[in-house]
N, C-alpha and C positions, 0 to 999 in steps of 0.2 A: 504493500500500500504506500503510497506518497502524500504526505501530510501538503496539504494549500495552502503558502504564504505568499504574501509580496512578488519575493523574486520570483516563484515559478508561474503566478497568475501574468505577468509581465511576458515572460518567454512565451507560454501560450496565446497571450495577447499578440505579440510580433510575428508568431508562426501563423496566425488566420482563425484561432479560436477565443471563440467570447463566452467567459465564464465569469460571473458575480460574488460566487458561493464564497460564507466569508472565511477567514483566515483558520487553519485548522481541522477544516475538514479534511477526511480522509477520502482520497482519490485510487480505486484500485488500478494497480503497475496495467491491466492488460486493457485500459479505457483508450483506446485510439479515436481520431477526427480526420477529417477528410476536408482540409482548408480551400477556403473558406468556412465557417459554422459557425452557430450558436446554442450549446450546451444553456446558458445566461445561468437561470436559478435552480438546476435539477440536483437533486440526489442521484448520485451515479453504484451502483452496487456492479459486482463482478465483473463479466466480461462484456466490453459496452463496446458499438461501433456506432460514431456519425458521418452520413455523407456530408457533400460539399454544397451548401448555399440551404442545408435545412436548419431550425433552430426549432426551438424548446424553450415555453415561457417557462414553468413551473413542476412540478411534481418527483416522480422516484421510479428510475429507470435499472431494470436488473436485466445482467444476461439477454440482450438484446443487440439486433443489427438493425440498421438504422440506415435507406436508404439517400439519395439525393432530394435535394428539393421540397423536403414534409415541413408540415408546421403545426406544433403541437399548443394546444393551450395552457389556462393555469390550472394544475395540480391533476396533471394525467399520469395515473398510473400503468408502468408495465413490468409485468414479469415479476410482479408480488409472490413470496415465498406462501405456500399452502401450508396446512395445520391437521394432520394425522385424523382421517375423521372415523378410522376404521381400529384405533386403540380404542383403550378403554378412557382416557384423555387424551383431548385436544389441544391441554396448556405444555407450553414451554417448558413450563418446573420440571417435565418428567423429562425430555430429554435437550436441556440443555447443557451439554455433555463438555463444552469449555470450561465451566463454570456458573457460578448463581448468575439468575438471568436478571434479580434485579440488586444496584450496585447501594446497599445499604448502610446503613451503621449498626451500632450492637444495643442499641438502647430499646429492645424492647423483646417481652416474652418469647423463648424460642430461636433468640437471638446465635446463640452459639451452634445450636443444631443444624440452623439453615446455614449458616457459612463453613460447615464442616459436611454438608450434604452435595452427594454427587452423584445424578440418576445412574441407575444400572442397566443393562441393556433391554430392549423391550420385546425380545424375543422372537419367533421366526416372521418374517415380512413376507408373506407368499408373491404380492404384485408387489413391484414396485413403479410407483408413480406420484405425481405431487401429493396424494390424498392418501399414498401408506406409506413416507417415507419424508421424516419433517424437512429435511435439507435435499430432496430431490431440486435439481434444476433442468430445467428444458428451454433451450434458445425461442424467443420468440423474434420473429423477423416482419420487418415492415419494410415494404417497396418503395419503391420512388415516388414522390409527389403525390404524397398521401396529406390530408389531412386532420385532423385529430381534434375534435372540440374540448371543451374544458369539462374536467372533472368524466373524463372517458376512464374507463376501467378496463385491461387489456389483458388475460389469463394467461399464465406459460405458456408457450412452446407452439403458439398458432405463427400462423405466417397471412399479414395482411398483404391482399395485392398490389400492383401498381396503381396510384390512381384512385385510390379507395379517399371515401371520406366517411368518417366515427363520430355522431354526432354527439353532443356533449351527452355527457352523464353516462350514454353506454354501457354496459356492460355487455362484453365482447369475449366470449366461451369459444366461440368457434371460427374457422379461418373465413376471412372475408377475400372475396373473387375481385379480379382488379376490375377495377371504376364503376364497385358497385357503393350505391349510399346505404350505410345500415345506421339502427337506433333501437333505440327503447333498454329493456332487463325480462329479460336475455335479449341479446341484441339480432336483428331479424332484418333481413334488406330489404329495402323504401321501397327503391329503386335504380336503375344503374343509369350513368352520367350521359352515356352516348351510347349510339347504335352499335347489334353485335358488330358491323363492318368498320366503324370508328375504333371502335377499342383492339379489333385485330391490326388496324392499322398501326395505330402509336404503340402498341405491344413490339409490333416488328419494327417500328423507327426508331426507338428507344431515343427520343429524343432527350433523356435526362443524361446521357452520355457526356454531354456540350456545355458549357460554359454560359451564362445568359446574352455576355457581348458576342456569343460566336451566332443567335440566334434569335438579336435585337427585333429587328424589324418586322418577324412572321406575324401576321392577324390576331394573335390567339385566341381573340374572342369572336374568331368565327370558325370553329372547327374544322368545317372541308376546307376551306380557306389555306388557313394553317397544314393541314397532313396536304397538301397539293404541293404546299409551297418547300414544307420538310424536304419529303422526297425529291426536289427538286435540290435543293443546296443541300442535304447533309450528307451525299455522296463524295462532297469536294472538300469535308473539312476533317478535320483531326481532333480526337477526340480528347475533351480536357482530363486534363492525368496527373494532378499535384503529388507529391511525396507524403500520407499521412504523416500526420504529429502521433507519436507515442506518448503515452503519462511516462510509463518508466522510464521511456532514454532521456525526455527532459527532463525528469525529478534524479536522476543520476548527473547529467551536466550541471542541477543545482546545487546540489552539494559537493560538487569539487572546486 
């Protein structure tokens, strides 16, 4: 993990990522960005990827890839760890297996017992998946040019399409197809953004490939418009390719 100060919020700043979060936090070594980005105010857990020109206002992002071009709102959740629903408990006391899960003092009843207490194992796990097994992870993946309303809630290990829009509040169990709209709890699609022949189209133009100067002037806000005009110029251009930024090789050039 790399602890967030000053000088490495800085480094990050000059390499194309914008991040807020304040001084102290812990950043894990495997959090990579794809410069340009904006991480700004997220809690980052485990292994985190952001593409190039997406940002993120608010919330707690785990085990997650992170296409180009998405834009997520205030306090969207992904890749939330689950909680054993097939034990006999659901609480953490039973196997929080580092140590006590809450960081107490000793002044009060029971006090010696609880910080001398260390669950024991909880026995045979016949499935394992987030719901028999407390620290299971499963990558969740989200495409390019997605985007994400406020206070969305996004389960392991689904993989949302390109194109996709999560309307606030969400709850999102299951994988979403690209450039379809889905909402509600459990989350259920509206509708999808453009024609099947639209969506095959930009699927195979992958127009998120490109930088926004490489592809200023297209219509966008007229769809055949635009795929007419794609295909027309993204045969002649090259495709943008920045170097990611690593947490760990820059929280190691900070401390030397």
């Amino acid at each position: 993990m790399a602890i967030l100060s000053d000088a490495l919020r800085e480094k990050l700043t000059k390499a194309g990522v914008e991040y807020f979060v304040a001084n102290g936090f812990a950043l894990p070594d495997r959090a990579s960005f794809e410069p340009p980005c904006g991480p700004k105010w997220i809690a980052i857990g485990h292994e985190f990827e952001m593409g190039a020109f997406s940002y993120a206002v608010s919330g707690f992002f785990s085990e997650v890839r992170i296409g180009r071009y998405c834009s997520f709102g205030e306090n969207v959740q992904v890749g939330r760890g689950a909680h054993p629903t097939d034990w006999l408990s659901t609480s953490p006391v039973f196997y929080a297996y580092q140590g006590n899960m809450l960081e107490v003092g000793h002044d009060f009843d029971g006090a010696a017992e609880y910080h001398a207490f260390r669950p024991g194992p909880p026995g045979d796990i016949a499935v394992r998946n987030a719901r028999t097994v407390n620290d299971f992870l499963a990558k969740t993946t989200i495409g390019h040019d997605v985007w994400i309303g406020h206070g969305a809630f996004l389960a392991q290990g689904i993989t949302v399409g390109n194109g996709a829009v999560i309307a606030g509040a969400a709850v999102v169990t299951k994988d979403v197809p690209p450039y379809a709209i889905v909402g509600g709890n459990p989350a259920q699609v509206l509708r999808m953004r453009f024609s099947f022949a639209q969506c095959a189209a930009l699927e195979r133009l992958a127009w998120w490939r490109f930088a926004p100067w490489q592809i200023n002037t297209i219509p966008f806000a007229n769809i055949d418009r635009a795929i007419t005009q794609l295909e027309e110029r993204l045969p002649g251009l090259t495709p943008y390719e920045p170097a990611r930024v690593h947490i760990g090789t820059l929280a190691s050039q900070t401390a030397e």
